[in-house]
N, C-alpha and C positions, 0 to 999 in steps of 0.2 A: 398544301405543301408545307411541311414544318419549317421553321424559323429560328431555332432552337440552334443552330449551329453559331460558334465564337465566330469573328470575324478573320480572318486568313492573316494567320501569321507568317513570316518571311519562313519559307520547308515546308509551310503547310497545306493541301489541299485548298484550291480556290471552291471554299464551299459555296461564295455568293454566285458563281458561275455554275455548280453544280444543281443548286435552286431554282435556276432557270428551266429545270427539266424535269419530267414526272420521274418520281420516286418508279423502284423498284416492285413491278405488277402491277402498276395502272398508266404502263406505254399502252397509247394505240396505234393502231397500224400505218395512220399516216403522220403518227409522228417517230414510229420507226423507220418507215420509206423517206421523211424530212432530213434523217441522221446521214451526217456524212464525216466521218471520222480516220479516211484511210486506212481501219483494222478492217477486218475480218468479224462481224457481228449479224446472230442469228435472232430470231424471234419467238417467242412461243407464249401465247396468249397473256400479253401484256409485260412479260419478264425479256429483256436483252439476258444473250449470252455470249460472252465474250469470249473467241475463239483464238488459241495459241498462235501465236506468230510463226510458220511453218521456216521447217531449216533450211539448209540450202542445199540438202539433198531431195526431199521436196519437192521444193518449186524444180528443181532439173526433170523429175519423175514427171513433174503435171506437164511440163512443156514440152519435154518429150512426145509424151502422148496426146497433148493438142496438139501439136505439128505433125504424127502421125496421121490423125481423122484428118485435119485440113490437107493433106496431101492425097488422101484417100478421096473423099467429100468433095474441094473444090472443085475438080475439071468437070463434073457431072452436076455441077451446083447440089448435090443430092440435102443440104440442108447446109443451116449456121452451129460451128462451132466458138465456145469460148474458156476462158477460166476463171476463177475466184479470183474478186471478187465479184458477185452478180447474184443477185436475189432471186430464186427460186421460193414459190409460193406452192408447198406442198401438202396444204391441209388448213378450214379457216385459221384464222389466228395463228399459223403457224411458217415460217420462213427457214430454207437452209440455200447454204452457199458453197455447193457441190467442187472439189477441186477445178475437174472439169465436165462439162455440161454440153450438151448436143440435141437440135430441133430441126427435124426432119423439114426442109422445104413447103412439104405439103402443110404442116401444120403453125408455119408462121402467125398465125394469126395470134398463137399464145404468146406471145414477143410482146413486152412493149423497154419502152427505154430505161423503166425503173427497177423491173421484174419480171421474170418468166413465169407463166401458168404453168408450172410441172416443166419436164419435159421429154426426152425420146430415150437418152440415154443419158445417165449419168457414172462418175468416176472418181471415184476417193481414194485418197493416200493416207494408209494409216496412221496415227501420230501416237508415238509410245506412250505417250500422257497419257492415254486416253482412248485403249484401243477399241472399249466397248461402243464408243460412242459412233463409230464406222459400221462397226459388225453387226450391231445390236440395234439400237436408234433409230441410228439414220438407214439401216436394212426396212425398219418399220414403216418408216416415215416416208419413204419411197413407194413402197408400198401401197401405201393408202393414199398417196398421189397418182396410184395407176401409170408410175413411171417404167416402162416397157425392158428396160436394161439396166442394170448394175454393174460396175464392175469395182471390186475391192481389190486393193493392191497393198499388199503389205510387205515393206522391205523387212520385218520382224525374219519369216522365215522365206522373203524374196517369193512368191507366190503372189499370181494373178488368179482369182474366184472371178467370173461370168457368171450373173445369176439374172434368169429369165422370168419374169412375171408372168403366174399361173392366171390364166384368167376364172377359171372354172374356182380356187377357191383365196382368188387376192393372195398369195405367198408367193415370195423368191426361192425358186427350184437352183439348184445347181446346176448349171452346163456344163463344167469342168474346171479344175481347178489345174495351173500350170507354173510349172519351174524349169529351170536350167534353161535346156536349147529346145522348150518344147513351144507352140506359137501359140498365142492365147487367140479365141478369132472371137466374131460379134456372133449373135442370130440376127439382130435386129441392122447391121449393112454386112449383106453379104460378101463375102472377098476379104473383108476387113480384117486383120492379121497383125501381131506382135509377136516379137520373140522375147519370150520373158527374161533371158539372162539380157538383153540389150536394154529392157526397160533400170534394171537393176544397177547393171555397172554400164553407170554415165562417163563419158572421158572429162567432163568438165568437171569432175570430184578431185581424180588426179592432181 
């Protein structure tokens, strides 16, 4: 760890506190699962990535749709829902922190209290910053976790994408893509249903 930094002037970054910590690409995993900083921060073989502070239309989006699944899911215990933030382990060396995240009852055993092993479905809220990082990326990285459901939600053009995991050649197929008064539904829990204009116009933006 370098030493080389001035010592913290009154404005300036407490570097002697910063020193405490591995430099940028030689995090390990348990000293990324160590970190506890109230943001939103992912992992990817030994580099943090530090995730935009979502808006408040957003979090209205994500919590919408986790109190959807949990209304759906709870009476039948059908599995645990939750949301970011929560560590998903989606590839070695690799971490992401899915808006929201869903594990089928049956497969609790991938739970533990610091992180989930994959898991059943997941659900991301586009962020203008940064839209490739939803569609693109993190479409990959799911992927290659064998995570069974996707769903991309993008207020950009208010559009719900379902994409289903091919098993025959590891890629997310489309199921459908849905806007206005059309109802985005799951494959992977049957019944499960949104109406995409209700995801979109939240009354608590108003």
């Amino acid at each position: 760890m370098s030493t080389d930094y001035p010592k913290s002037q009154h404005g300036d970054p407490v570097w002697e506190i910063a020193e405490l910590f591995p430099s940028q690409g030689h995090w390990s995993e348990q000293d990324y699962l160590r970190l506890d900083t109230g943001r939103l921060v992912e992992f990817d073989n030994g580099k943090l990535e530090i995730v935009a502070m979502p808006t408040e239309l957003h979090q209205f989006i994500a919590l919408f749709l986790y109190t959807q699944i949990r209304s759906f899911c709870d009476p039948e215990r059908l599995g645990v829902c939750c949301t970011a933030p929560l560590r998903v382990l989606v590839r070695e060396g690799k971490y992401r922190e899915p808006d929201v995240l869903f594990m089928l009852t049956e497969n609790r055993h991938r739970r533990t209290s610091r992180y989930w092993h994959g898991a059943d479905l997941v659900m991301e809220i586009v962020s203008e910053d940064d839209p490739d990082r939803d569609w693109i990326d993190k479409r990959e990285d799911y992927a290659i976790a064998g995570i069974p459901e996707y769903w991309i939600v993008d207020p950009r053009d208010r559009s719900i994408s379902v994409l289903t995991l091919d098993a025959s050649d590891g890629r997310y197929h489309e199921a459908g893509r849905y806007r206005g008064e059309q109802s985005a539904h799951s494959i992977l829990l049957d019944g499960f249903r949104v109406n995409a204009r209700e995801v979109f116009d939240r009354p608590e933006v108003a």
